[in-house]
C-alpha positions, 0 to 999 in steps of 0.5 A: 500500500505504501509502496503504491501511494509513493509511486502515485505522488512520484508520478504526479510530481513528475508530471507537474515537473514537466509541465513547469519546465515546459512552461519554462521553456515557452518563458525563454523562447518568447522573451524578447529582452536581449539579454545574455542566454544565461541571464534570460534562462535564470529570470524565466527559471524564477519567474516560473519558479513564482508562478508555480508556487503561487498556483500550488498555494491557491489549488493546495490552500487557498481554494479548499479553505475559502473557495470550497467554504464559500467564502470568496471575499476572503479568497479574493483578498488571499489571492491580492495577498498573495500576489502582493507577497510574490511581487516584491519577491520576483522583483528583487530576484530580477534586481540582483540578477540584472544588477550581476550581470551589468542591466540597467534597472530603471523603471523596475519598482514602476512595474510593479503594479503590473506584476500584481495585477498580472499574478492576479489574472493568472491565479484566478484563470488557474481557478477556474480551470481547476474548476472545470477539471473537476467538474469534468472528473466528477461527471466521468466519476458519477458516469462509471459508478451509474454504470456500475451499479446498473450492472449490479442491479441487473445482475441482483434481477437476473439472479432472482428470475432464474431461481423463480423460473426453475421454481415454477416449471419443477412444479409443473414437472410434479404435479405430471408426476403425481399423475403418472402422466406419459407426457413426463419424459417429454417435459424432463427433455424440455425443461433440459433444454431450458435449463441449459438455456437458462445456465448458458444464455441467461446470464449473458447481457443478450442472447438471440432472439430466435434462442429466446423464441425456442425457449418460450415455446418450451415453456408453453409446451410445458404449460399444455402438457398440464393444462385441459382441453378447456384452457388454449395458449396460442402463440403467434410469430411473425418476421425473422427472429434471426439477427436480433439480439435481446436481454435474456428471457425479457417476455417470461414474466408477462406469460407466467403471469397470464398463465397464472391468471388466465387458466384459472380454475373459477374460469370455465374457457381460459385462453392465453393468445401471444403474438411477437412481431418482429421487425428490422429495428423494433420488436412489438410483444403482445400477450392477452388472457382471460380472467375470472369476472370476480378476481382482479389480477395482479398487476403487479405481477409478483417478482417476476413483472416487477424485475421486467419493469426494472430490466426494461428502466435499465436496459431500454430506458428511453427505447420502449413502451409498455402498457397493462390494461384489464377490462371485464374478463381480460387482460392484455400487455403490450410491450414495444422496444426500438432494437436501435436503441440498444447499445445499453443491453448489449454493454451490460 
């Protein structure tokens, strides 16, 4: 940890070296005295000495005791302090050199408001530019940790979409057990694939789309396979599901919630009707169900629409549309999202 920490003020004082020694050398390059090499390299050194040392004072003191505390009378009177207790200084160190070399120094002590002003001016400009730094660094800062913590959060809702996914189906898979159902085999195969499915893809940021697609027709496969001749799931597809990327197992939820709502047993003919419409830059999913006159759904949806909501807020937040509506005796969702808009889900 020391070791670290001594390297990072090794390499920061290093920096701020080469800086001033490249201002140094603009200093000399632009001096248009005619005085001797040498002479002109020890003033330009002592100048850029000064003025690194007023800088260092106003971003080390001056800034975080009075500018960060509001106090911007008593800063200003610092930085005109400060430029005062500079100029005498630079003008004696210009005194002795020139005086050691022979240079006439008429009208030195008559410069000497200039300087002040001039160290004034720079001091405030070095401010503001401090200032804009740090916005910059804090704006990059607030950028990298909401990305952080967006991949947190989704990774936080995927690991409880799978568990509750698995969940379910090991359910369905029982109650055929229970019966002795001669569909078991087919559903121990269809939930292996889902399973692999789930291990494989759905930790990824997007998967296929046409891979999603298999997967929902398993899990409705799985649902028939439980269900009665009074209860019908439909699914229609429609368009090229191939070169399309999306969030892992993004539509689930909304079914599970209409299979848990439309094949309701108060409900004499229950019906689940899906269509996804899939186009070149957008994808349009519609899932409607029956529901029992008497029970109000949950709309909700328990966890699994309420991890929907958040995965659609973090991956496409300004790319979809989704709406619930319950009349009478149905309930319907649609949910459209511009597949142009998601470089986010990819990135997560």
């Amino acid at each position: 940890m020391l070791k670290h920490i001594s390297q990072t003020f090794t390499s920061i004082h290093l920096r701020q070296l080469a800086f001033w020694m490249v201002v140094w050398g603009l200093f000399v390059y632009f001096d248009n005295n005619t005085y001797p090499t040498i002479l002109t390299l020890l003033l330009e050194l002592s100048n850029t000495a000064l003025l690194a040392l007023v800088i260092n004072f106003n971003i080390q003191v001056l800034i975080p005791r009075f500018l960060n505390e509001r106090q911007y009378f008593k800063y200003f009177m610092s930085v005109m302090g400060t430029a005062m207790v500079i100029t005498p200084i630079k003008l004696t160190i210009s005194y002795l050199l020139k005086t050691n070399y022979g240079i006439p120094t008429t009208g030195l002590i008559q410069s000497a408001p200039i300087h002040t002003i001039s160290y004034i001016i720079i001091t405030i400009g070095a401010t503001f530019f401090q200032i804009i730094t740090d916005w910059a660094l804090l704006l990059q800062e607030r950028k990298a940790l909401s990305r952080k913590t967006t991949q947190a959060e989704l990774q936080a809702l995927k690991n409880q979409l799978n568990p509750h996914f698995l969940f379910n189906t090991l359910n369905n898979l029982y109650a055929l057990t229970l019966k002795k159902s001669d569909h078991a085999p087919e559903v121990v195969l269809k939930l292996s694939e889902m399973m692999r499915y789930m291990l494989y893809e759905g930790n990824k940021g997007v998967v296929p789309l046409e891979k999603e697609v298999q997967y929902i027709r398993n899990y409705l496969d799985l649902e028939r396979i439980k269900q009665t001749e009074h209860f019908k799931i439909n699914m229609q597809v429609t368009g090229d599901p191939s070169g399309h990327l999306i969030p892992p197992m993004l539509f689930l939820p909304f079914i599970e919630n209409s299979i848990k709502h439309g094949l309701n047993r108060t409900i004499d003919r229950g019906f689940i009707d899906i269509l996804l419409s899939i186009e070149s830059t957008s994808i349009f999913f519609r899932i409607s169900n029956s529901t029992a006159p008497i029970t109000e759904p949950d709309k909700d949806g328990g966890i699994g629409i309420a991890n929907i909501k958040n995965r659609l807020a973090l991956l496409y937040p300004d790319a979809h549309q989704l709406s619930m509506k319950h009349n009478e005796d149905t309930y319907e969702v649609e949910l459209s999202i511009d597949l142009t808009q998601q470089t986010k889900a990819i990135e997560i």
